[in-house]
C-alpha positions in Angstrom: -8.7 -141.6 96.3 -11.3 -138.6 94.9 -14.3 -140.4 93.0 -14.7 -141.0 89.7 -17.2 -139.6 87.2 -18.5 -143.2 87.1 -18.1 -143.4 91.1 -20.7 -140.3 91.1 -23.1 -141.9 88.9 -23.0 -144.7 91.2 -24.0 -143.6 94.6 -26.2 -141.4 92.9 -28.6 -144.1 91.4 -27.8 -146.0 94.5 -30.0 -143.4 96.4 -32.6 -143.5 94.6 -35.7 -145.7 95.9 -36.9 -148.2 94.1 -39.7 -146.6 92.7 -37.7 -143.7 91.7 -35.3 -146.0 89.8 -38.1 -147.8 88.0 -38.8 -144.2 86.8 -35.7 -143.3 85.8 -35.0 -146.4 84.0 -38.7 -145.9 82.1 -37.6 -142.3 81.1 -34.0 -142.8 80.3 -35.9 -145.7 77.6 -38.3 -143.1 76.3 -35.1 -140.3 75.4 -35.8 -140.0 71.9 -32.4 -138.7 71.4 -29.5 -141.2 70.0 -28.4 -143.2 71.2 -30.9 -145.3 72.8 -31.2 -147.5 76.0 -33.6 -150.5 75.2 -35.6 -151.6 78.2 -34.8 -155.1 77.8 -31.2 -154.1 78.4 -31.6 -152.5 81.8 -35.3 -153.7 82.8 -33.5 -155.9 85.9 -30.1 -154.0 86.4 -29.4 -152.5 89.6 -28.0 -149.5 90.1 -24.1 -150.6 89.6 -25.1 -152.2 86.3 -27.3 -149.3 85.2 -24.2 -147.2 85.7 -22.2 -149.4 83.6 -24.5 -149.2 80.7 -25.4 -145.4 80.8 -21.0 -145.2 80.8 -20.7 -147.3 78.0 -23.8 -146.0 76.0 -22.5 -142.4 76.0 -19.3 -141.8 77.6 -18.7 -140.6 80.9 -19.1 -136.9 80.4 -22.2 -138.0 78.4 -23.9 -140.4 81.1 -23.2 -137.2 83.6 -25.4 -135.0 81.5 -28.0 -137.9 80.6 -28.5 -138.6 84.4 -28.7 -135.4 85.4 -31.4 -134.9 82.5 -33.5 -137.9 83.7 -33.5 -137.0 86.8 -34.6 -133.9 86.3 -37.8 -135.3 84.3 -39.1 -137.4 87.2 -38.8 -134.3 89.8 -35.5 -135.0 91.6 -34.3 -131.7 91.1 -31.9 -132.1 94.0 -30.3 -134.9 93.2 -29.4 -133.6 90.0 -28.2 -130.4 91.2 -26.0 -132.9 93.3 -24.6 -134.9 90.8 -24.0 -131.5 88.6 -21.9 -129.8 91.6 -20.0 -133.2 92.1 -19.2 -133.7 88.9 -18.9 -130.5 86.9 -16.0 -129.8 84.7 -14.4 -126.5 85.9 -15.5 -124.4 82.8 -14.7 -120.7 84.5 -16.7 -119.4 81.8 -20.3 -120.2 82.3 -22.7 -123.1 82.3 -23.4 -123.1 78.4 -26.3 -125.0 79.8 -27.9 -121.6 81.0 -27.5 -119.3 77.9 -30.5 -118.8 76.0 -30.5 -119.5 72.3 -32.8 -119.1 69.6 -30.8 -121.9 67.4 -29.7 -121.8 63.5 -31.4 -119.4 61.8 -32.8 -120.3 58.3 -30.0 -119.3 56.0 -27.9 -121.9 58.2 -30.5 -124.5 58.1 -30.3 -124.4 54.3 -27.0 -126.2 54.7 -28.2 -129.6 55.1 -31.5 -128.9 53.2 -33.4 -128.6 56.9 -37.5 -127.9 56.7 -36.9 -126.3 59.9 -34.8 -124.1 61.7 -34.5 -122.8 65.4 -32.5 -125.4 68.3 -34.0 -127.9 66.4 -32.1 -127.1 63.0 -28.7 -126.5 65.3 -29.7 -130.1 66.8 -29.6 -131.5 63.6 -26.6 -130.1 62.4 -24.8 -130.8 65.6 -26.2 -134.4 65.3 -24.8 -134.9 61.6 -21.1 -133.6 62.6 -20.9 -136.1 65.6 -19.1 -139.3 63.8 -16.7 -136.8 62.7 -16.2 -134.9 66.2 -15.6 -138.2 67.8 -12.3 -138.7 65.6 -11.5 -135.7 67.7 -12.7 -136.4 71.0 -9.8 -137.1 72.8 -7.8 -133.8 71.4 -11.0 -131.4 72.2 -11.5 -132.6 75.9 -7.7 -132.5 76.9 -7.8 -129.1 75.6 -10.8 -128.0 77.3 -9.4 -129.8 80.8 -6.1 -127.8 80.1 -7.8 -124.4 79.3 -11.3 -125.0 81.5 -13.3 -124.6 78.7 -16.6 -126.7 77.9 -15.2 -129.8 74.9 -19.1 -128.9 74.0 -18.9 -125.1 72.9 -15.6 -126.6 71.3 -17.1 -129.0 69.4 -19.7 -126.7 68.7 -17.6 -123.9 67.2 -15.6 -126.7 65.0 -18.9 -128.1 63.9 -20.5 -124.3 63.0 -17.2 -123.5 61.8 -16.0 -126.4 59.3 -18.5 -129.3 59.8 -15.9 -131.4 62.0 -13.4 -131.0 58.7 -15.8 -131.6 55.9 -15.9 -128.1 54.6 -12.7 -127.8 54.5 -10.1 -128.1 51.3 -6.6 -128.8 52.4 -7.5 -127.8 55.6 -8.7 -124.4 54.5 -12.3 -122.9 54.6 -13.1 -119.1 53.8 -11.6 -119.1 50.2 -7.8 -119.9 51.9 -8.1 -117.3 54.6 -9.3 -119.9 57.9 -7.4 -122.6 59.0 -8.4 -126.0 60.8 -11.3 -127.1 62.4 -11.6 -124.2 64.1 -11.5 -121.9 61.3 -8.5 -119.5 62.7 -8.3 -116.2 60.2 -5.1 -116.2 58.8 -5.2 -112.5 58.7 -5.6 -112.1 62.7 -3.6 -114.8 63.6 -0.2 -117.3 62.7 -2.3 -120.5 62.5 -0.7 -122.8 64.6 0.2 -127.0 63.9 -1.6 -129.2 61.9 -5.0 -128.3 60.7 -6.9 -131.4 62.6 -4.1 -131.4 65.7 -4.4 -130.8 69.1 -1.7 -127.6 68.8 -4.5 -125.8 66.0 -7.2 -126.8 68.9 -5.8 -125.0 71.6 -5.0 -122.0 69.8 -8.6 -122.0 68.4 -9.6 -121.9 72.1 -7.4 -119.7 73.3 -8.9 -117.1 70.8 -12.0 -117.8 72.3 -10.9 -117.4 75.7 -9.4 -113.9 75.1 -12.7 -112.6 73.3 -14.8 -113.7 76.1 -12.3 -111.6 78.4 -12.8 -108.8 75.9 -16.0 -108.3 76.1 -16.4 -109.3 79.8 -14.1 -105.9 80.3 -16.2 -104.1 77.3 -19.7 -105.2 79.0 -18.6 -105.2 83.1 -22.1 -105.5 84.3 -23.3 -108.6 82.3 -23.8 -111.8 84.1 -20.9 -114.4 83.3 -23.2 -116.5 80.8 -23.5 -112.9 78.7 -20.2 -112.7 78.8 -19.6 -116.4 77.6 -22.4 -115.7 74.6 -21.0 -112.3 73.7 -17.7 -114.1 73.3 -19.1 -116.7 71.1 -20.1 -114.1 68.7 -17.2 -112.1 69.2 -15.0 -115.6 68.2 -16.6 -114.9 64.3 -17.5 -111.1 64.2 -14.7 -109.2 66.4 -15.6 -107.8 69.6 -16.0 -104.9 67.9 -19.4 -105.7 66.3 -20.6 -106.9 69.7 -22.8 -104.2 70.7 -25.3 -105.6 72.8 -26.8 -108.8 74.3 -30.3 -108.4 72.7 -28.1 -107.9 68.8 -25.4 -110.4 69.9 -25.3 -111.8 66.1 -26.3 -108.8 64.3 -23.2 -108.9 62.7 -22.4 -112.7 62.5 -23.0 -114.4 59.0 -26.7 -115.5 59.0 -27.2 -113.4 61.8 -27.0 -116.5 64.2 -23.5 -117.7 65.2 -23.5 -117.0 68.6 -27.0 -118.6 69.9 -26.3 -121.4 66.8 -22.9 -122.5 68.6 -24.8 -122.2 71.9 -27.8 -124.5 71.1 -25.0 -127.1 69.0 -23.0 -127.2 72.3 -25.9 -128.1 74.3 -26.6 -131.1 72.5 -23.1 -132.0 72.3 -23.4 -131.8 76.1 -25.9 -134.4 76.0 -24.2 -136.5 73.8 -20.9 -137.2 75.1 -19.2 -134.3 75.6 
């Protein structure tokens, strides 16, 4: 029987030596991202029960990239890197983890009345989309298993796109032109089921999969993560107005769609997905 996600975690923590895991339990309190581990709650669980809580706190995608984060902090590189490999979803795209981003630009902030803008502002609005994107969850992962393509930069591109739904009238944003949570352009494209459904999901993704091929054969000698970014942008503003990685959004609205979706989907990959 292959291991499980959970299984990984396990022997992982089970490594560690004791005064490593009283480190890692004393960071993983001090995350200041939600949601939160108390230390009363794991001050004397061993390394089966810490597993357990990290699992149930956030998910098991989630407690993959927490883990991975906290052990980081305290030094153990490789033993991150080692949990990463074990446990990585095949995303033949890129690690979205690895794309630089410059975050939601000020116009974009202005949505939710932000004082600031940057990763921080795409934090934000990532964090204030996740209640919604969890009524989702089960649809965007399936669909990112099936097409191996990161649920984050999913979730990321339906929250940038339609805040997880609540944009949208009817199911339509963009004065009746996009459809769904992922905004599909009803002059590009037929949309494709229900506007919320797993069917409009996949097609969303698949759009995204064949812009990332376009401008991996427009752009040959990029790395694969420039490839996975240039796609982004391209997903909005047409491979067309890609035309180069330093101006990836020049043409996106508020100039920022590419490294906004970037810098939502890493949090989303810290929170669960």
């Amino acid at each position: 029987m292959s291991k499980t996600t959970k299984d990984w975690i396990i022997d992982t923590l089970e490594n560690l030596v004791d005064v490593d895991l009283k480190k890692f339990k004393s960071k993983l309190c001090d995350r200041p991202d939600e949601p939160k581990i108390r230390k009363g709650a794991i001050q004397n669980a061993d390394y089966v029960d810490l597993a357990d809580k990290l699992v149930s706190t956030y998910t098991e995608n989630g407690a993959v990239n927490v883990t991975i984060e906290v052990l980081e902090s305290i030094g153990l590189k490789q033993e991150a890197a080692d949990l990463r490999n074990g446990t990585k979803l095949d995303c033949i795209y890129g690690d979205v983890m690895k794309i630089d981003t410059t975050g939601a630009s000020e116009e974009t902030a202005k949505q939710d009345n932000l004082t600031v803008n940057g990763v921080s502002a795409s934090y934000k609005l990532a964090e204030q989309d996740l209640s919604r994107l969890n009524d989702y969850k089960d649809i965007i992962i399936h669909v990112g298993k099936s097409k191996q393509m990161d649920p984050a930069v999913i979730s990321a591109i339906i929250s940038r796109q339609s805040r997880a739904g609540a944009a949208l009238e009817n199911g339509w944003g963009d004065c009746g032109n996009a459809f769904g949570l992922m905004q599909v352009n009803k002059l590009y494209y037929t949309p494709e089921g229900e506007w919320n459904s797993e069917e409009h999901v996949a097609q969303g993704t698949q759009i995204l999969i064949d812009f990332i091929n376009k401008i991996k054969r427009k752009f040959p000698n990029w790395p694969k993560e420039h490839w996975f970014k240039g796609g982004i942008a391209a997903y909005c503003a047409g491979d067309g107005n890609v035309e180069s990685y330093e101006k990836v959004d020049d043409h996106t609205p508020g100039k920022d769609f590419a490294n906004d979706v970037v810098a939502r989907a890493q949090w989303y990959k810290k929170n669960g997905f």
